[in-house]
N, C-alpha and C positions, 0 to 999 in steps of 0.2 A: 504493500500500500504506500509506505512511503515515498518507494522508487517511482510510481504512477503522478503521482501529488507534486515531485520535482519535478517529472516533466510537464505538468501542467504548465507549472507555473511559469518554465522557462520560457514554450511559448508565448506566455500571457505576455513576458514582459515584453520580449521581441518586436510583438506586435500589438502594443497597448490598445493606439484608435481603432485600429481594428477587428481587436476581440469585444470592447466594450460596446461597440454599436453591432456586433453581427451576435454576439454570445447567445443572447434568450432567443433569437429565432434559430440556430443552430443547433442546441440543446433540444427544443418542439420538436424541430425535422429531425433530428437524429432520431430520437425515442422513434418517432412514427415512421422513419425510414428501416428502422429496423424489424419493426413489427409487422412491416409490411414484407420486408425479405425473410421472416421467419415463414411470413403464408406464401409466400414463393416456393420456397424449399420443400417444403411438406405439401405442396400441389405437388411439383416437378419428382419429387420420389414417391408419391403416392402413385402417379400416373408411370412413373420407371417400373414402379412392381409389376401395374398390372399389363403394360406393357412388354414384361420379360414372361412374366407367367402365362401369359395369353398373346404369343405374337401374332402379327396380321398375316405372317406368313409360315404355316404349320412345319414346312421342308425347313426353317431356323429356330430350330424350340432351344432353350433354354441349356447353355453348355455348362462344361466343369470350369471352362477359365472365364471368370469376369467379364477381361478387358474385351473377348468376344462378343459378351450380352451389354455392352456401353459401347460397343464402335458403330459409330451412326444414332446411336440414340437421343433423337432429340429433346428429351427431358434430363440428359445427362449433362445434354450439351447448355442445356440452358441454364443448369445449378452453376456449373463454370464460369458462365456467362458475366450472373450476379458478382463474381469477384469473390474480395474480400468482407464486405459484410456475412457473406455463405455462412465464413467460415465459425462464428459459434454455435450453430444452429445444425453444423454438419456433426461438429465433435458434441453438442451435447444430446444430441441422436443416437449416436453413435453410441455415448457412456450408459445411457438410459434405454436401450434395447434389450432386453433379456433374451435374445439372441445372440447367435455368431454365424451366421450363411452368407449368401449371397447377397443380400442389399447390405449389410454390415459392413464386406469386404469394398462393396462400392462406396459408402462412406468416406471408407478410407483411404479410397483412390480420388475421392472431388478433393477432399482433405489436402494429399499428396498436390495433386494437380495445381489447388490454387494457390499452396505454398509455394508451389517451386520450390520443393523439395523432393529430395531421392533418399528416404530412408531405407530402403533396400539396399542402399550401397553403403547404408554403414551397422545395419541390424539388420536377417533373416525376421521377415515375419510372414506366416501365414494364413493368416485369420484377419478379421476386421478388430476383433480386440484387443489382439494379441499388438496390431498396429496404433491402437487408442495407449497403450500402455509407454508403447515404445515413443510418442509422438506425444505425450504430455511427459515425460521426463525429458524429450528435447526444448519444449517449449520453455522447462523451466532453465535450462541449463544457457538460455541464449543472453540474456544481460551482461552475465558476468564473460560468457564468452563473446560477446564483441568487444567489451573493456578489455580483455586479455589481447585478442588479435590487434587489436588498434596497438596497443604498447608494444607488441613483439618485436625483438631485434631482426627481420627479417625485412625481405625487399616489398614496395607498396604491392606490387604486381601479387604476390605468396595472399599478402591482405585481401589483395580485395578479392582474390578467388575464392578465401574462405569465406568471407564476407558473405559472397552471391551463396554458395554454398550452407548457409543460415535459412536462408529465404526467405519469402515475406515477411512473418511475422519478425524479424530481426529491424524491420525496417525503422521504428521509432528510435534505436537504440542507435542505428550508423548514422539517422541523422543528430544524434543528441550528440557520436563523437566530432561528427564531421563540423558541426558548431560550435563545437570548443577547439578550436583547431587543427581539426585531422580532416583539412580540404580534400587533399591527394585522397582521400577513398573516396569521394564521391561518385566514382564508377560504380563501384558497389551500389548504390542507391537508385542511379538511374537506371541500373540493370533492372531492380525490385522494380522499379514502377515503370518500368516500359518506357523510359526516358522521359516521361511528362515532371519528371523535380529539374531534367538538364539543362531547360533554358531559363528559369529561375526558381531555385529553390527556398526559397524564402516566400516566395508570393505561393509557390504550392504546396508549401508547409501551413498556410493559413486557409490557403482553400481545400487542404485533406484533411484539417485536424479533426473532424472527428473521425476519420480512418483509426490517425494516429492514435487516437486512445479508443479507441477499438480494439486498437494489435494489443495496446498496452494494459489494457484489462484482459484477452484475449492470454497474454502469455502468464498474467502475475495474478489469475485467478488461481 
């Protein structure tokens, strides 16, 4: 909670005029912008079930590998779509399933996807839980590892690939260092967002905050 509350406040100060005349219309559309992407999500996988369970086409029923019953699926494509608001609404489906099949595993794949991350390449997992498990100890483990990479005696280029290698949800954090003076990672950042911080990151740090503590409640729940 603390670490949340600093970065508030950082940006507040940053951008004083511009928090205190946008704050309480922000704060309304956040709340409602979110509630509105939780009934997105729970359409778009309610309609992926019955979609996989009952396809349009009988000669494609339902396989042993996932990424087969999500290629071309257009309610998989569209939880993607949403971004990063998805993503608390993915994991706390995902925690609160008394399952582990097949939409579980697909969880964990929007999860995966809209991190831009590859936990496979650094933990075996095989299940959708098994993946909840391994992907909320990474979540917790990211603050102090972007403090650590940013300090490492090693070349920017080593930085910022572990950086990207964080993925999204790391994003509040690279830019909390890249603003105390760790510019040269800024690669890292515009990787995360698709380049929209590269031509000013200071105007799109005020027009994504509340992404920003989105991620930042997102990791340090």
């Amino acid at each position: 909670m603390k670490k949340r509350k600093a970065f508030r406040t950082k940006i507040t100060r940053l951008y004083p005029i511009f928090t205190l005349t946008i704050t309480g219309f922000m704060l309304t559309a956040c709340v409602l912008g979110q509630e509105n992407v939780q009934e997105q999500v729970q359409t778009h996988i309610s309609k992926m079930e019955a979609s996989i369970e009952n396809p349009v086409n009988p000669d494609t029923s339902t396989t042993s590998n996932p990424y087969d019953d999500i290629q071309n699926n257009e309610h998989f494509e569209a939880i993607l779509e949403l971004g990063i608001p998805a993503l608390p609404e993915l994991k706390q489906s995902l925690a609160h399933s008394d399952q582990d099949g097949l939409v579980e595993y697909i969880y964990a794949i929007a999860l995966e996807k809209i991190s831009k991350t590859e936990m496979s390449e650094q933990t075996e997992w095989r299940t959708g839980k098994e993946f909840y498990t391994i992907y909320s100890a990474y979540l917790k483990e990211i603050p102090d590892k972007v403090t650590s990479i940013a300090a490492e005696p090693v070349s920017d280029k080593e930085k910022i690939a572990q950086l990207k290698a964080l993925g999204v949800p790391a994003i509040p954090y690279i830019f909390d260092v890249i603003n105390h003076g760790k510019q040269e990672l800024s690669p890292a950042l515009h990787y995360l967002t698709d380049n929209e911080s590269k031509s000013d990151m200071r105007k799109w740090s005020v027009e994504h905050i509340d992404q920003l503590n989105l991620l930042t409640d997102f990791v340090e729940e």
